[in-house]
N, C-alpha and C positions, 0 to 999 in steps of 0.2 A: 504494500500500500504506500505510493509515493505522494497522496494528498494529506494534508491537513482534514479531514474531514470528522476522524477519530479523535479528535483533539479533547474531546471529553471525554470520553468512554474512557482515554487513555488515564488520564488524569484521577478518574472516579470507581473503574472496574479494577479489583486486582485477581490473583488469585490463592485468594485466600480461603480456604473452604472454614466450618462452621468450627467453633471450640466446644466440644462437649463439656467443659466443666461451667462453660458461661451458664449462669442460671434463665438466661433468656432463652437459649436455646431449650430447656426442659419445660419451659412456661409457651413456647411453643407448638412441643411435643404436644401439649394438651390441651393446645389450645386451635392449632390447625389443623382444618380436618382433611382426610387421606383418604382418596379414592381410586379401586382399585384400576390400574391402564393413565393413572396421573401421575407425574413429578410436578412435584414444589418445591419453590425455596421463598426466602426472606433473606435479602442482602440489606446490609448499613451502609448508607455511606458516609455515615460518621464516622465507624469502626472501618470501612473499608474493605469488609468480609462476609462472608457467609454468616447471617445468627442462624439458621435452619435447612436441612432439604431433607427430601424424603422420596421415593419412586425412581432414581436416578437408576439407580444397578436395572432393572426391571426395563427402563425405556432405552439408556444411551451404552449399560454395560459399567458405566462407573460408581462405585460404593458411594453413600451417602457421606460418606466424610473424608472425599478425596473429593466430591465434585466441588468447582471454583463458578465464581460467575464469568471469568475469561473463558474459563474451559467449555462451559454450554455456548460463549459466544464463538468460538474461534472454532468447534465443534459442528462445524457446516460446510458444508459441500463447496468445492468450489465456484461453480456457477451460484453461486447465490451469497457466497459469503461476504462481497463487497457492498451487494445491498443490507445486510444483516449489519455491518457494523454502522452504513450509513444512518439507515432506522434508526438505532439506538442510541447512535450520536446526537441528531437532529432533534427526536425525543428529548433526551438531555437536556441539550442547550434548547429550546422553546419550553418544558420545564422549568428551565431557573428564571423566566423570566413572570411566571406566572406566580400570585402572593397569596392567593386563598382560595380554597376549595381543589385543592393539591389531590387529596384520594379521591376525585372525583375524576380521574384522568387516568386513562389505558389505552393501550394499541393493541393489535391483534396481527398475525404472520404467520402466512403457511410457509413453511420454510423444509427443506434438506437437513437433514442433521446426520452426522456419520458417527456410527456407533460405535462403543473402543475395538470393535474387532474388523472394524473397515466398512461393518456395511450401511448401507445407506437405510434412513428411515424418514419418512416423509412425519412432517410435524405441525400440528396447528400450537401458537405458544400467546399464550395472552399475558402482557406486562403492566402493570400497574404501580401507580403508589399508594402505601399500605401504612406508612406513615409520614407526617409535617412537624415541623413545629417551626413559629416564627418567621412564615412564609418561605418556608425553603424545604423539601424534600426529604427525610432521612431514612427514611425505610422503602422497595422495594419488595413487590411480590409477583412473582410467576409460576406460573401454573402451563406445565405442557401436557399435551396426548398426541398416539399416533394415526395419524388419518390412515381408515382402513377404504374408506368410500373410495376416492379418486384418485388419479398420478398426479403428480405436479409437474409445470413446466417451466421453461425457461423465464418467463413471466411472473413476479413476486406479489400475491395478494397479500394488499393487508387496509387495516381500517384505523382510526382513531375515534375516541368517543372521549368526550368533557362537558363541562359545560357550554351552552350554544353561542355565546360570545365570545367562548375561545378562538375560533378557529384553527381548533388542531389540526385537524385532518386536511384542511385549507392551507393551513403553514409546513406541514409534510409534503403535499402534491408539490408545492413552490421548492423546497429546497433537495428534494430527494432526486435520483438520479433516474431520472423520469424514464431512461429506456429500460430498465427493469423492473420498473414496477404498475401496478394498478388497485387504484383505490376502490374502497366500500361502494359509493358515488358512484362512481366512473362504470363500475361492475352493475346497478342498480340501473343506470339509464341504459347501458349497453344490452341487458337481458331485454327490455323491453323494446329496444329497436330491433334485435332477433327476432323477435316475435313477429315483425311488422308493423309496429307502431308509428305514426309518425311523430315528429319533435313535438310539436304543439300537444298529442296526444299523451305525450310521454311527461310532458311540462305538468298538464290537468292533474294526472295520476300523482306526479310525486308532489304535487302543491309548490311547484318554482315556477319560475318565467321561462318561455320559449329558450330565451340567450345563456338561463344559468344552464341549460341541457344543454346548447351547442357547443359554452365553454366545456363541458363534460365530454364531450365526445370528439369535437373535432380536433384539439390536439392528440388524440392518439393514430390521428393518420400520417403525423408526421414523426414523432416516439414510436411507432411501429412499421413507416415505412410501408403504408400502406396509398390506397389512391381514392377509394370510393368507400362507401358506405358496407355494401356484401364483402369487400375484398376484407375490409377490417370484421367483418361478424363472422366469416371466415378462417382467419386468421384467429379470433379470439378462440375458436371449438380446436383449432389444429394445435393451440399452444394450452388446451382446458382450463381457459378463463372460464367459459360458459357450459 
């Protein structure tokens, strides 16, 4: 990676995995719940480390007190692992600038994940923060499972959810590396032009204006290199967006 892009992750992620004698980690134990076909953790970034994980050995092959929060990041396929640490970055730093209602803010990634024994596992992983205080972020919570439904493609789904004057998911589409990825949004008006729908049609149905649809759709004919309208609905089933 020869950008700056990681500049926080770098700064904020280590690999640290959990201390079993911290008595947070056992107020943890009993306090977050475990289901089976999930990994969790709870990372600090006061402490800089793992306070928790659990389901790791089970989904990626690593024991629960060797897994790091670098290790699940850097723990991805190569096609995909340049948008995983963008995400995370970008997340970050749009986080640190936001001062209240911090655990009301998550993203979501289908992502590649390669398991300690080489092989690949396809992954949906939802990040969130799990703790604030004093407008700043210090707890971390993620919760992964393995998508058994669909393949994944070269194309990176993922969403944001916060409050609706954030514009999370709005400040991702803008700084993320736009040819690898595709938004909640973008996936949301694009099923419905599959279908046949026209823009105005599709504007009624989601409660936006004609233009917020076209801004939704028409830059991914230039992000995918595409020319028309089928060639992209197309092209979305050949890389299973849709």
């Amino acid at each position: 990676m020869n950008r700056d892009y990681d500049t926080f992750t770098k700064i904020m992620v280590s690999d640290i995995p959990y201390d079993i004698k911290d008595p947070v980690y056992e107020e943890y134990k009993e306090k977050i719940p475990q289901f089976i076909g999930q990994a969790v953790y709870i990372y600090s970034f006061e402490k800089k480390r793992m306070l928790f994980a659990d389901g790791w050995e089970r989904l990626l092959g690593y024991k629960d007190d060797e897994i790091s929060l670098q290790k699940i990041i850097s723990s991805t396929s190569e096609r995909h692992l340049k948008f995983t640490a963008e995400i995370n970055n970008k997340s970050l730093e749009f986080l640190s600038t936001v001062k209240k209602d911090l655990e009301q803010y998550s993203f979501t990634i289908e992502v590649e994940k390669l398991h300690k024994d080489g092989s690949i596992v396809p992954v949906l992983s939802r990040v969130g923060i799990y703790k604030s205080k004093n407008g700043k972020f210090t707890e971390a919570i993620g919760i992964s499972e393995k998508i058994h439904s669909r393949k994944l493609g070269n194309i990176m789904q993922y969403a944001a959810y916060g409050p609706k004057s954030s514009g999370f998911e709005e400040s991702l589409n803008k700084e993320l590396f736009n040819e690898l990825g595709i938004s909640r949004k973008e996936i949301e008006a694009l099923e419905l032009a599959a279908k046949g729908y026209a823009f105005k049609e599709i504007a009624t149905k989601l409660n936006v204006s004609q233009s917020a649809i076209e801004k939704r759709i028409f830059p991914l004919y230039k992000r995918f290199n595409v020319k028309s309208l089928p060639h992209l609905i197309s092209f979305a089933y050949n890389n299973h967006i849709l």
